[in-house]
VOPAGU-2260 file (C-alpha; in pm, 1 decimal, decimal comma):
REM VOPAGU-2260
SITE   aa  ch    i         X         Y         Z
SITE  UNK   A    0       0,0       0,0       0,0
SITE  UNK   A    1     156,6     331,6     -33,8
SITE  UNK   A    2     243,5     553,5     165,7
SITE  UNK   A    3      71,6     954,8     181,4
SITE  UNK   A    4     313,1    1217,6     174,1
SITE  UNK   A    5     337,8    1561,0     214,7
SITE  UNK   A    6     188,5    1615,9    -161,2
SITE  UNK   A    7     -88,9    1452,0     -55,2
SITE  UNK   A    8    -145,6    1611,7     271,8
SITE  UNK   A    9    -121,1    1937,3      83,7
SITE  UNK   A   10    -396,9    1838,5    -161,6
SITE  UNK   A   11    -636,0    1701,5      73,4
SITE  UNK   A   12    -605,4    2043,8     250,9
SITE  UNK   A   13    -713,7    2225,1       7,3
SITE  UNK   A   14    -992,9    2022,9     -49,3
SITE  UNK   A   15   -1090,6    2090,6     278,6
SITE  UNK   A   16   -1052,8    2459,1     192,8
SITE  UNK   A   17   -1296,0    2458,1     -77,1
SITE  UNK   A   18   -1493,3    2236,5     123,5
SITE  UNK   A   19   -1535,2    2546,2     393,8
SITE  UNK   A   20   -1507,5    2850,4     139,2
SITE  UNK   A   21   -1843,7    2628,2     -51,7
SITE  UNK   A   22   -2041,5    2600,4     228,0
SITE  UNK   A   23   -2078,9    2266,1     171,3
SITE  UNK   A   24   -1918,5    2081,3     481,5
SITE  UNK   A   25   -2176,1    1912,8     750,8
SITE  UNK   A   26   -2116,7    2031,0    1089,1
SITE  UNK   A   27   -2242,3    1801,6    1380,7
SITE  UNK   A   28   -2490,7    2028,7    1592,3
SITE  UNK   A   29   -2541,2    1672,0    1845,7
SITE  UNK   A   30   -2181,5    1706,8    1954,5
SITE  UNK   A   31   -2182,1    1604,2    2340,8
SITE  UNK   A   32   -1812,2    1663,6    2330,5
SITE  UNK   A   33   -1554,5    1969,9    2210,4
SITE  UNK   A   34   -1392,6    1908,6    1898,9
SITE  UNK   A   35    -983,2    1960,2    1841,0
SITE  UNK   A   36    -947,1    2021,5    1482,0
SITE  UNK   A   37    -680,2    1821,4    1330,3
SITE  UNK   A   38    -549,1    1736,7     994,2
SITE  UNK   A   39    -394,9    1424,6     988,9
SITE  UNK   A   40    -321,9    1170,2     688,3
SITE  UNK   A   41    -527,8     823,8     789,5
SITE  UNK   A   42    -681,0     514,9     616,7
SITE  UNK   A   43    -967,9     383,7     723,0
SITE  UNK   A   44    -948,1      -6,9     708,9
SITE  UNK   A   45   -1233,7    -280,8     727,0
SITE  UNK   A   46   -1258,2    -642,5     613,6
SITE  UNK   A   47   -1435,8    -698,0     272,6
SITE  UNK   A   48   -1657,6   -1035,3     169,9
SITE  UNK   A   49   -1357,2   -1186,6     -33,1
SITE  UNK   A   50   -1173,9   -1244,4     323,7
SITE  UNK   A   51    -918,2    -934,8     210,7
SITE  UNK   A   52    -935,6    -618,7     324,4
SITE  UNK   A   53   -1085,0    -261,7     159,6
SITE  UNK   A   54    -816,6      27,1     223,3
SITE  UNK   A   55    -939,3     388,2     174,8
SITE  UNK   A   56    -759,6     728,6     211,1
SITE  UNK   A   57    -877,6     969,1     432,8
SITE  UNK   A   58    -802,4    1285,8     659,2
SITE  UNK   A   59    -878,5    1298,3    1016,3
SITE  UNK   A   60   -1043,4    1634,8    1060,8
SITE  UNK   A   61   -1116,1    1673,3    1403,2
SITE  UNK   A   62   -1059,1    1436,1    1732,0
SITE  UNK   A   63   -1303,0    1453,9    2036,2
SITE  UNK   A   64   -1203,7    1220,4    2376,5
SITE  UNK   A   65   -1432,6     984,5    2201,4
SITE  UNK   A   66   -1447,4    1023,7    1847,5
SITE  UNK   A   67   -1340,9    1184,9    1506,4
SITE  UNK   A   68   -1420,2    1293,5    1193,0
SITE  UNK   A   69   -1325,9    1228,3     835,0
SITE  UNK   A   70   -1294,0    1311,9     522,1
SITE  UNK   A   71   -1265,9    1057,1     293,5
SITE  UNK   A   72   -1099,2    1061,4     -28,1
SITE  UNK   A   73   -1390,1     868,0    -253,0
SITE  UNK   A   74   -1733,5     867,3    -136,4
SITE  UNK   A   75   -1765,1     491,1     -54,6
SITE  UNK   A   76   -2067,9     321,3     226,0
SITE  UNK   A   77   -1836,8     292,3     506,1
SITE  UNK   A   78   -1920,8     -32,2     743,8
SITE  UNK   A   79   -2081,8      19,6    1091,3
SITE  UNK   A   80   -1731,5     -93,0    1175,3
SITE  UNK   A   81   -1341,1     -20,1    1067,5
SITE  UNK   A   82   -1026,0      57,9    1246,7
SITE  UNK   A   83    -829,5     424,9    1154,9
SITE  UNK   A   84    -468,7     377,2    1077,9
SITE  UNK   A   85    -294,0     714,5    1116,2
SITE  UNK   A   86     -38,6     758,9     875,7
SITE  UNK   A   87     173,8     965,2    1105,4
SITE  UNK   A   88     255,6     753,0    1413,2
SITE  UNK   A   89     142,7     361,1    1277,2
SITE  UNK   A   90    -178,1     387,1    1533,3
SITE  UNK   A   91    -468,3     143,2    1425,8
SITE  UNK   A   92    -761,6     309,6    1616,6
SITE  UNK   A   93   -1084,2      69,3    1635,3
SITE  UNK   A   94   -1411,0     266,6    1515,2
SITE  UNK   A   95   -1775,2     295,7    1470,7
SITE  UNK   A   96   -1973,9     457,4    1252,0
SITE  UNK   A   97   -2221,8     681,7    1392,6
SITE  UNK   A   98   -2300,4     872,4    1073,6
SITE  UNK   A   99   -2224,5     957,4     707,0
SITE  UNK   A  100   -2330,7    1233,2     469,2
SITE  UNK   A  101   -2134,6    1122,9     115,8
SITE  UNK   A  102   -1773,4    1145,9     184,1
SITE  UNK   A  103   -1809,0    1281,6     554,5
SITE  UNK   A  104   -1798,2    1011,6     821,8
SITE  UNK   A  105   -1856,1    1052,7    1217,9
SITE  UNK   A  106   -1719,0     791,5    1444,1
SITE  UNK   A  107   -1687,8     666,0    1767,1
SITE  UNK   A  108   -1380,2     504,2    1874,6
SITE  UNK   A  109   -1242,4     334,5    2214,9
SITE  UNK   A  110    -958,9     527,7    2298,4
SITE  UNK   A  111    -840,9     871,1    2163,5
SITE  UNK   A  112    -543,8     846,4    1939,6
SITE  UNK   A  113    -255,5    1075,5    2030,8
């Protein structure tokens, strides 16, 4: 699999600055929790029905004490489960979805990655 680097990062931020300049990004208004925003390089990872395993890119865009949310890079139905690999420091963070609107995803997840 390879690896995102900085050329990457770079695009996927400007995405995100459309994204805001547009008008067009979903902002949770059920948020129990406050929000860091973050953007960090990921891959969101779940097992597929051939036994191998579906790999997308994505950008963690903001970290709560219980959760995060993403950006993905292709608008795919994420599973109710999948585990967030950050590309930075090797963590593989166990998930759950709690919601989706196209390529945004909110998740749970059982311990904050640092």
């Amino acid at each position: 699999m390879p690896q995102t680097g900085t050329a990457t990062i770079d695009v996927l931020d400007a995405i995100l600055t459309a994204l805001d300049a547009g008008g067009t990004v979903v902002h949770e208004d059920n948020r129990t929790e406050t929000r860091e925003r973050q953007l960090r390089a990921a891959t969101a990872i779940w097992p597929n029905p051939t036994g191998g395993t579906t790999h997308i890119g994505a950008i963690v865009r903001n970290v709560s004490q219980h959760g995060l949310g993403l950006l993905l890079v292709d608008a795919v139905e994420m599973p109710e489960t999948f585990d967030v690999l950050f590309e930075d420091t090797g963590e593989r963070l166990p998930c759950e979805r709690r919601w989706q609107r196209g390529k945004q995803v909110g998740a749970s997840a059982r311990q904050l990655a640092g």
